[in-house]
N, C-alpha and C positions, 0 to 999 in steps of 0.2 A: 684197577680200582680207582674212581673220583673219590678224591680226597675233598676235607674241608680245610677254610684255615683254623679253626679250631682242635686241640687233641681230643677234648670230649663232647656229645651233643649235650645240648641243654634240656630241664625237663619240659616234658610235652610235648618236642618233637616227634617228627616224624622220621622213621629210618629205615634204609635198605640192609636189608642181610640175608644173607646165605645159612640155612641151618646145617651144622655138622654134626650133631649130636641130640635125636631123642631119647629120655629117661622116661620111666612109670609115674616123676612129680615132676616134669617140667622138656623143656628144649634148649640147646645152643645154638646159637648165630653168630657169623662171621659177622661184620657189621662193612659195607659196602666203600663207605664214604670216609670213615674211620679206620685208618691201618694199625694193626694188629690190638684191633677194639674187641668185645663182643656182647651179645643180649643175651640176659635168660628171661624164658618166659615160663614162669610157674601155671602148673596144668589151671589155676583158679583165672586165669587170664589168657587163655585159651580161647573159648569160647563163652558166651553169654549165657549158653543153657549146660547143663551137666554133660561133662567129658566122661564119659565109663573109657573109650582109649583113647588118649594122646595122640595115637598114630592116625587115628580116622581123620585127625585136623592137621597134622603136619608131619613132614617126614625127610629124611638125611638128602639133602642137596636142594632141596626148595627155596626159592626168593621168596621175603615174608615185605612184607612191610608193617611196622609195630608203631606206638607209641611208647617213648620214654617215661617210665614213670618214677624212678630214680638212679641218678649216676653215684655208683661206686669206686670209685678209682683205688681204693686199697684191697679191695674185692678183683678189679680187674675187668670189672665188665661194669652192664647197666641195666636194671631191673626194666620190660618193657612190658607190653601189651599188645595182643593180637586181636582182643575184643570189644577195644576203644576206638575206633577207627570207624567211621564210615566209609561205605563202598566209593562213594566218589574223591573222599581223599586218597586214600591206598591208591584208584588209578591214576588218579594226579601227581600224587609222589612218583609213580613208578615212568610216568612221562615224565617229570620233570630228570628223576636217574639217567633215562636212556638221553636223553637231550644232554645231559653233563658227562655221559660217558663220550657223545660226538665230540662234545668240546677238548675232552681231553685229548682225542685223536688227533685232533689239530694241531693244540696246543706242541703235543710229540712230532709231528710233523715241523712248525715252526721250529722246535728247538734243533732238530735235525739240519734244516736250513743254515741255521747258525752255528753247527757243527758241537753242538751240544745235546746232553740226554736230558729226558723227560722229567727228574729230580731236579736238574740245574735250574730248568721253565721253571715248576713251582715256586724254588727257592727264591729266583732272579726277579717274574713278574707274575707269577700263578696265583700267590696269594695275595699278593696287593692287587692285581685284577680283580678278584672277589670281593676285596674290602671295599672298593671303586664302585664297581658294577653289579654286584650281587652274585652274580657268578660268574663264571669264564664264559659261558658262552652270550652271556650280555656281553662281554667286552669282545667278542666276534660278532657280534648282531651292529654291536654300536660301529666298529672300522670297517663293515661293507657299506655301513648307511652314511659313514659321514669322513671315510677316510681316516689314517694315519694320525693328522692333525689332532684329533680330540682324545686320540692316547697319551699323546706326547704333551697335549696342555693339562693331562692328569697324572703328569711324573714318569709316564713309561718310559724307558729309554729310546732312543731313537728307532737302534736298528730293532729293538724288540716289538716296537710300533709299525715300524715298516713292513717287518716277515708276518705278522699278526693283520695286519689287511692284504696282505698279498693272497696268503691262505683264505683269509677272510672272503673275499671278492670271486675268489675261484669253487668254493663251496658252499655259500650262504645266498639263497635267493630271497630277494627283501619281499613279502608278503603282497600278493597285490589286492587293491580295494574296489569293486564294481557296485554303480551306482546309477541310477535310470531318472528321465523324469519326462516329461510332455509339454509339447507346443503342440495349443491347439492356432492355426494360423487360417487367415482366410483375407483375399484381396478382389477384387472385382472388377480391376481393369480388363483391358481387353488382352494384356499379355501378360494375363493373370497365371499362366505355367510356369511363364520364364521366371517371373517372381518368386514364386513358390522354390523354385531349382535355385535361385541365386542365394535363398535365403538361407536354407537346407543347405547349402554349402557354404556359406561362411559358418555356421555351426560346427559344421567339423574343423575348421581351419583354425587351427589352436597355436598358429606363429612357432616360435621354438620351443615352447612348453612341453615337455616330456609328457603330458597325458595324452591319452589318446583316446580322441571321440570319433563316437558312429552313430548314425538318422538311420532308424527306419519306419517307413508309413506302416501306422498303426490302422489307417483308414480315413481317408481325408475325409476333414483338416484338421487330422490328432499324429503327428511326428514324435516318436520315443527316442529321446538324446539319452545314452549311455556315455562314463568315461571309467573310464579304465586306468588308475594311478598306482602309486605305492604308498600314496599318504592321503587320508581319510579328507584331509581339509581342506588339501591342496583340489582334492578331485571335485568335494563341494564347490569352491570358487569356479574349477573351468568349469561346470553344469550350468551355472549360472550365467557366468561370460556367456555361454554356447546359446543358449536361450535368447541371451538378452542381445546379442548380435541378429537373430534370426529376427525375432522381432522385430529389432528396427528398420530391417530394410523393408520387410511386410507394411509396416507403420509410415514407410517414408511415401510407398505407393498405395497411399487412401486406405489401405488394409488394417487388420486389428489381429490381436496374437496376446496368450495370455500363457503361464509358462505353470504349469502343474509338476509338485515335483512328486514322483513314487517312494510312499512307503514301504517298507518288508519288517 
């Protein structure tokens, strides 16, 4: 079960749960994220058009995803909705579930590291995680992208920052960004190839910069510079380095080059 750091959702959320219980005026849910929470959903919030049976739209062991439409805590559960919900939210929720169930795998994992159970994690850094990051698995997105260091400047404790990128680094592959653009180049010496080939290869030669560029002839004198990053902005700037290096050597031998970049 992902927990929240909250005991109950708020109204208008969105929430995972498991139904255990169809009735003739309504359904129960387990509620996912909430431990020992639950939803009822009355058969008028079912569906949008008339329900003649309940069971046609839901049934005993189903993931729902609802809207809150009022929490009862003396009741013991929370009034929801299955018919407020658009399609692309429900799937949204239901990725963003499964992405915090990984988290919490981890999370169990780290605590095991430090010879601790899955209760002590929340208790110790699960919920301040959340509070920090929005959820746990931002604060494993953020310690493979930037390191230990930026848990530990947000209160984590040490060693719970260090087993949390360890995990992190070993499970978490940082999103890559690909990005294209064109040199149109053209020189007119008489060792107008070598040119062309010296030019073409300082574009890829990106020093120790972690991006990674590649030329290929589109059909002379139109070259497509791709780079290959983890960060959107970082990859803009090498595309542009990459171009603006080609050019010049074009430009330094009486030639001319102009750097088009692709849209998508």
């Amino acid at each position: 079960m992902v927990r929240k750091s909250q005991e109950w959702p708020d109204e208008g959320e969105l929430i995972v749960g498991t139904v255990y219980k169809v009735l003739n005026y309504g359904a129960f849910a387990k509620l996912e994220e909430y431990p020992n929470k639950e939803a009822f959903i009355h058969i008028s919030e079912v569906s949008s058009g008339w329900v003649k049976n309940i069971r046609d739209h839901v049934r005993e062991n189903q993931k729902i995803v609802s809207r809150v439409l009022r929490v009862n805590p003396k009741k013991g559960h929370v009034d929801a909705s299955l018919k407020r919900i658009r399609e692309d939210q429900r799937t949204k929720k239901i990725q963003q579930w499964k992405i915090e169930q990984k988290a919490e795998k981890f999370l169990e994992l780290v605590a095991k590291s430090l010879d601790k159970d899955l209760d002590a994690a929340y208790d110790e850094v699960g919920y301040e995680l959340m509070d920090i990051f929005g959820d746990v698995y931002g604060a494993f997105e953020t310690a493979a992208d930037e390191g230990a260091e930026s848990l530990i400047e947000e209160g984590i404790p040490e060693d719970w920052a260090n087993a949390i990128t360890e995990v992190a680094s070993k499970n978490i592959t940082p999103p890559e960004v690909h990005i294209s653009g064109y040199v149109d180049i053209k020189t007119f010496v008489p060792n107008g190839v070598e040119i062309i080939i010296d030019a073409l290869k300082a574009a890829e030669d990106n020093g120790d910069d972690e991006e990674e560029i590649t030329v290929q002839c589109v059909g002379a004198p139109r070259y497509r510079i791709t780079v290959k990053s983890t960060d959107y902005i970082l990859a803009e700037k090498a595309l542009k380095a990459a171009a603006d290096r080609c050019i010049a050597i074009v430009e330094k031998s009486e030639g001319n080059g102009v750097f088009l970049r692709e849209l998508k």
